[in-house]
C-alpha positions in Angstrom: -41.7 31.9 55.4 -38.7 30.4 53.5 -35.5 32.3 52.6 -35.4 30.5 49.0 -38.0 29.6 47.3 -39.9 29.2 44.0 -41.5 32.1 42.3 -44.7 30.3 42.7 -44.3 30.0 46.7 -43.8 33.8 46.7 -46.8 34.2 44.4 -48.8 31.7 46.4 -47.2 33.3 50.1 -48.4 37.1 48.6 -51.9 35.9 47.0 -53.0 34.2 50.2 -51.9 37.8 52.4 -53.9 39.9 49.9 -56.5 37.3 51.1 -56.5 38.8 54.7 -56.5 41.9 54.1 -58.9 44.2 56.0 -59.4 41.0 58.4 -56.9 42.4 61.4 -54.0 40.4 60.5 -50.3 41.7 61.2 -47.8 40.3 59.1 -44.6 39.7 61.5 -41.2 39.1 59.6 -37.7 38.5 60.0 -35.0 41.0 59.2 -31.9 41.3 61.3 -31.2 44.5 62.0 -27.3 45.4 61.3 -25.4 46.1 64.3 -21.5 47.4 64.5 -19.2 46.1 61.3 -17.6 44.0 64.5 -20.6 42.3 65.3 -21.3 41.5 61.3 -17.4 40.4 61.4 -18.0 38.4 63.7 -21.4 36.4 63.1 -19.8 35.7 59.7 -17.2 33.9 61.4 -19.8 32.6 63.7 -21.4 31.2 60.6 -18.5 30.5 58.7 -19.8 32.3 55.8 -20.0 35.9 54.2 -22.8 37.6 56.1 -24.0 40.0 53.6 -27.7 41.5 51.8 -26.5 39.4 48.6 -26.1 36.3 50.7 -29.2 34.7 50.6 -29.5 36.2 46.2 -26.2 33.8 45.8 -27.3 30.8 47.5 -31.2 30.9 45.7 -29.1 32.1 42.2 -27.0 28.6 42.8 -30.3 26.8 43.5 -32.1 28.3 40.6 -34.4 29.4 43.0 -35.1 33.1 44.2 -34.7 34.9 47.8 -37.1 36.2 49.7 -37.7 39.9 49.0 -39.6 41.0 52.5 -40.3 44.5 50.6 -42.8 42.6 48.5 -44.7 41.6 51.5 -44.9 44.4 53.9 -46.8 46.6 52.0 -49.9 44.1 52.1 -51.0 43.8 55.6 -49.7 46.4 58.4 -46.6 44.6 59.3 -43.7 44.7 62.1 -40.2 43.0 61.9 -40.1 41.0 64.7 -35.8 40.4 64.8 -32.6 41.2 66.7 -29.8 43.0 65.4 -26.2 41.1 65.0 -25.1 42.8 68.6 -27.4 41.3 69.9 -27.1 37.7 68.5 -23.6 38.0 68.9 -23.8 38.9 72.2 -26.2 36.0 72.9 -23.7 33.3 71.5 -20.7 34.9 73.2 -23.5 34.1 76.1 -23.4 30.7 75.4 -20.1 30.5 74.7 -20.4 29.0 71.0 
C-alpha cells in the first residue's frame, strides 16, 4: 500500500479487495498506534517533522495527490492492523541508539 497516492490507485487498491472477498483473505494494514504525548514528541523529533493524523493529508495536498484513508479499506475483507505503537518505536530507536 502507498501512503499517497492517486484516486485511481485507491480505486484500483479497493476494486481488486472487493475481488477477494469470500475467498479467505485478511487484509493486514498499517496504523501506528499512539503511545504517550512523550513518545509522539519525541518520534517527531526523531523524524524531524510534525508527527500528526493530518501529516500524511498535507504532504499528498502538496503533491496534488490524496492519503491513504485505511477506513475505506477495512470494512472489505476481515482485517487486522498489523503495527506498533510510538512507545514502542521509540523505544526501539533509543535501542539502537539513533
Amino acid at each position: 500500500m502507498m501512503h499517497i497516492a492517486s484516486p485511481s490507485f485507491y480505486d484500483a487498491v479497493r476494486a481488486d479487495m472487493q475481488l477477494l472477498v469470500g475467498q479467505e483473505y485478511v487484509f493486514f494494514y498499517e496504523g501506528v498506534r499512539p503511545g504517550t504525548v512523550e513518545s509522539i514528541e519525541r518520534l517527531g523529533t526523531l523524524l524531524g517533522t510534525d508527527v500528526s493524523p493530518e501529516m500524511y493529508d498535507t504532504l499528498a495536498h502538496l503533491a496534488h495527490l490524496e492519503s491513504q484513508k485505511t477506513e475505506d479499506f477495512i470494512s472489505i475483507l476481515p482485517s487486522t492492523n498489523v503495527d506498533i505503537s510510538t512507545d514502542d518505536i521509540v523505544r526501539i530507536a533509543q535501542e539502537q541508539n539513533i
